[in-house]
N, C-alpha and C positions, 0 to 999 in steps of 0.2 A: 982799214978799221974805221969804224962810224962811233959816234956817242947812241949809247939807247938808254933807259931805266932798264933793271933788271930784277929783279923778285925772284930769291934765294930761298925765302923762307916764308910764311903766312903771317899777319898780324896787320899792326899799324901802319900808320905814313912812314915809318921808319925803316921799314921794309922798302922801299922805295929806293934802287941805287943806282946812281950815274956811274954808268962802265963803257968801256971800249967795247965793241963787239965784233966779230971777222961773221960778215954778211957769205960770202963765196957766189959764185957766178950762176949767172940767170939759167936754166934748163928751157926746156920746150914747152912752151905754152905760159912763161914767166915774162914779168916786165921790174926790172928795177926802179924805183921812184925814189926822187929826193924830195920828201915832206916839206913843204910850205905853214900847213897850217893844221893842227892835231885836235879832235874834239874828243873833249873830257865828256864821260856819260858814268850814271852812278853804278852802273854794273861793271865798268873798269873795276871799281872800290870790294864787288861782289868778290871778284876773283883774286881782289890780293886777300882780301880775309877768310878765304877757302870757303863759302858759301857756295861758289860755285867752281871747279874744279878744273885747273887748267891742266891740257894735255903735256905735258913737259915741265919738271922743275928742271934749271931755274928757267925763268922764262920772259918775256918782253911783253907789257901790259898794253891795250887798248886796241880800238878795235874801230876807228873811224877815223880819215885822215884826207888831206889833197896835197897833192906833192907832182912835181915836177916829171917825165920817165927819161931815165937817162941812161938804159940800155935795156933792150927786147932779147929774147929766146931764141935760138937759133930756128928759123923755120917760122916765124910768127906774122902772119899779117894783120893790117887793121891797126894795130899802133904804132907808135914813131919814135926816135926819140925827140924833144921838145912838146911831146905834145903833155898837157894838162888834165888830169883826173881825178876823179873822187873816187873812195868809197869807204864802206861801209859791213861791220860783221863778221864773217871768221874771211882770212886767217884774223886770229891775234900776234897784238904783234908792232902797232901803230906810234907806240913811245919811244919812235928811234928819230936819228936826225934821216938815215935812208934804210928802205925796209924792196924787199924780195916778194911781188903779191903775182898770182896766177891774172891773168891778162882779163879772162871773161868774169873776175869780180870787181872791174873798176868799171866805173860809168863816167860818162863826159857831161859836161854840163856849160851854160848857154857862156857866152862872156860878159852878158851883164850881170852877172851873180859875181859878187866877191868871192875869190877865192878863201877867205876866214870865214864868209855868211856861211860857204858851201861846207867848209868843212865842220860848222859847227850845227849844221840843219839836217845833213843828209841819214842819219843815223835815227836823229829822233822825229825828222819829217816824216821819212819810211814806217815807221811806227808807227806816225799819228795816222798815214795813211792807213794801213790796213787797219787799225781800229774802228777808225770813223766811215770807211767806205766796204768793207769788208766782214772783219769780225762782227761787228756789227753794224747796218746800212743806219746811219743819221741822217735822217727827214728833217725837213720842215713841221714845224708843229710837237716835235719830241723835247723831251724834257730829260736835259743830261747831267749827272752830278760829274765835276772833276775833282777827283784828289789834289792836293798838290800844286793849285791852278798856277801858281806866278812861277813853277819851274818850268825845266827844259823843255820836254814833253806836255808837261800839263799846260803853259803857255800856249802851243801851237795846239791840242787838242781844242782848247777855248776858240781859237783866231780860223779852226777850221769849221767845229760845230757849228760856232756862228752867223761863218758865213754860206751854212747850207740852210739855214735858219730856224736850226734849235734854240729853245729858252736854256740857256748854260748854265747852272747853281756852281760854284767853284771852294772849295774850303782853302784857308792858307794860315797858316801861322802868327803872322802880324798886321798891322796897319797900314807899313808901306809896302806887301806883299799884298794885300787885299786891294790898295790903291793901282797896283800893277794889272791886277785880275780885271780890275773895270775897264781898265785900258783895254786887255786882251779880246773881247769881247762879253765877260761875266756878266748876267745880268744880275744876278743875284751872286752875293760873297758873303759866306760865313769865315769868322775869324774863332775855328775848332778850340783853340783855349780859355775862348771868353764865351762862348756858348755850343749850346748841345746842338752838334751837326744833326742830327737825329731827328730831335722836334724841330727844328729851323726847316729842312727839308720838307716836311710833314705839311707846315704851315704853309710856306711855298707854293707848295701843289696841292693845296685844300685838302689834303689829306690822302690825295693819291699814286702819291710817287713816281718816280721816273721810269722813263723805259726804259737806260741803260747808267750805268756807272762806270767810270775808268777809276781802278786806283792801284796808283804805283807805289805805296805807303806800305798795305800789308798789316800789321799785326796790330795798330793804334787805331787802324781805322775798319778792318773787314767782317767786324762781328756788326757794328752798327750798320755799315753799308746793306747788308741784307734786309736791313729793316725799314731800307729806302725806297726796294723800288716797289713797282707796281706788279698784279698780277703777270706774271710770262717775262719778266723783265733779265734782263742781262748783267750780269755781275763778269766785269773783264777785269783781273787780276796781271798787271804785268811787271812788278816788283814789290820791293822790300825795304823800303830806305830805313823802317821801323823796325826791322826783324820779321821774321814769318807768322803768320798769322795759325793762333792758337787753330788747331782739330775742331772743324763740326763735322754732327752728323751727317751723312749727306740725308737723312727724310727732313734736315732743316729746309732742303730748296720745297719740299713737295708741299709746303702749307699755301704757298701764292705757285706753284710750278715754275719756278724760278731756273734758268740756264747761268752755269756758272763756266766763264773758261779762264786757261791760262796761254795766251796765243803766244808764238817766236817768231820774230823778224826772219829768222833763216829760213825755217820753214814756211814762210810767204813769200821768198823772194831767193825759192832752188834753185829756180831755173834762171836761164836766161834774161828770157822773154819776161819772165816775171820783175825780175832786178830793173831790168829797162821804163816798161811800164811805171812801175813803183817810183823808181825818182826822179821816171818824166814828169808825172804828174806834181812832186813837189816841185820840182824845179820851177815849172809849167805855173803851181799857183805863189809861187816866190817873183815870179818876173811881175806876175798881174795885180803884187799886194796884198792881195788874201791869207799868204803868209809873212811874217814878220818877225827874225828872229834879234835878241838884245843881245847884243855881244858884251856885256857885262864885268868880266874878269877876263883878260889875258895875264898868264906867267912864261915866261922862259920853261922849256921843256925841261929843263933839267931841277927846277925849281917845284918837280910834279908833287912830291910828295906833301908840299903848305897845300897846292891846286884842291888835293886828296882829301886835307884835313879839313878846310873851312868847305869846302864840297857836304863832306859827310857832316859836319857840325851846324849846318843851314845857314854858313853865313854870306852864300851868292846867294846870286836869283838868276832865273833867265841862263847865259849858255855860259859854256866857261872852255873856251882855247888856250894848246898849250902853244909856243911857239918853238923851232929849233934854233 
């Protein structure tokens, strides 16, 4: 028997319970790990409030972890036990002290990476990757609005933009969050309560808006986002921390021909080859500096459910590891 959190029912932090769990033995193509270091991400918080819909009541939340392997599948090559891994995405499953993952979804990573940096980067690094290299390609010379900028994602969105050298605008909630953003690389930081992200943007870019937008926010921010960028511009929608963003039309994109998407880490990173790639390259710009993540909040894993609440009530910044 291992300790996990377990979610019995939908709702609040309270939902959130320290139980025993009987794991059972590894099968073919499986590696058992013992968790070192577990990253909190706000779509953990999706799936306990039933937003987004887990395969199994009750079930074991999160979904990004590096851990220790301390036994392989009968028949497996390529991993060992002692050896050291990340990963990142389904299964879920990551809020245990030892969890049961398929062999070819964990990735290795360099040994000058912390194993807490890794496990608190590799989730929303992969993210930032395919946004900024992918979803949409960020140039030099682009002009990129961040939602969010002093969080997890939005943090590294800024520290990679930047250093492909886009001008970055960043919105963020307060003063020592906007002070963070400057750090990140923000050239520009509105503070969304004290003025209108909207004409701030506008003014910015002389009036011609950005070529692309990230925002992970959702229903506070996605009516005015549209009115940010520039003709052919990119609207990349990849959460909700505000709730879902109210119904438009869609002939709203066709006034400027506006591309709107909603992209998934999974489905960027199916395959193998793909997975590999994807968190070579963070790794890759974690070693040389260009990324930089704050490790900010650590709690005791069993402590998830406070991690959960000031999480969802804005009161981190930056990344937020559980520990076992």
């Amino acid at each position: 028997m291992v300790k996990a959190i377990r979610v019995h029912e939908l709702g609040g932090p309270e939902v959130l319970k320290w139980e025993d769990v009987e794991l059972g033995e590894t099968k073919e193509g499986e590696i058992r790990v013992k968790n070192k270091a577990i990253g909190l991400n706000f779509i953990d918080v999706c799936f306990h409030k039933g937003v987004y819909k887990a395969a199994t009541m009750p079930f074991t939340p999160g979904r990004e972890a590096v851990g220790e392997v301390t036994a392989v599948g009968p028949g497996l090559t390529g991993r060992k036990v002692g050896d050291v891994v990340a990963y990142a995405g389904d299964p879920m499953g990551s809020y245990a002290e030892e969890q049961i993952l398929p062999a070819d979804r964990v990735v290795p990573f360099p040994r000058s990476v912390d194993h807490i940096i890794a496990a608190c980067i590799l989730m929303k690094g992969m993210t930032t990757q395919f946004l900024v290299r992918r979803c949409f390609k960020v140039e030099a010379g682009h002009s990129v609005l961040v939602h969010a900028a002093a969080g997890g994602v939005g943090s590294l969105l800024c520290q990679w933009a930047n250093a492909l050298g886009a001008t970055v605008i960043g919105t963020v909630s307060t003063k020592e969050k906007a002070a963070q953003a400057k750090e990140e690389g923000c050239k520009h930081v509105i503070i969304y309560k004290e003025e209108d992200f909207v004409a701030r943007v506008k003014e910015i870019t002389s009036g011609k808006g950005v070529e692309v937008l990230y925002d992970s926010v959702g229903k506070d921010t996605f009516q005015g986002s549209l009115e940010c960028l520039k003709p052919h511009g990119y609207t990349v929608s990849f959460g909700q921390s505000s709730g879902a963003p109210d119904p438009v039309p869609f002939t709203a994109l066709a006034a400027k021909s506006l591309f709107l998407t909603w992209p998934s880490l999974m489905q960027y990173t199916s395959t193998r080859d793909e997975l590999l790639e994807t968190a070579g390259e963070v790794f890759t710009n974690v070693a040389s500096g260009i990324l930089r993540v704050r490790v900010n909040h650590k709690y005791p894993l069993s402590q998830a459910a406070q991690a959960r609440e000031d999480l969802e009530n804005r009161r981190t910044s930056g990344s937020v590891v559980l520990i076992p």
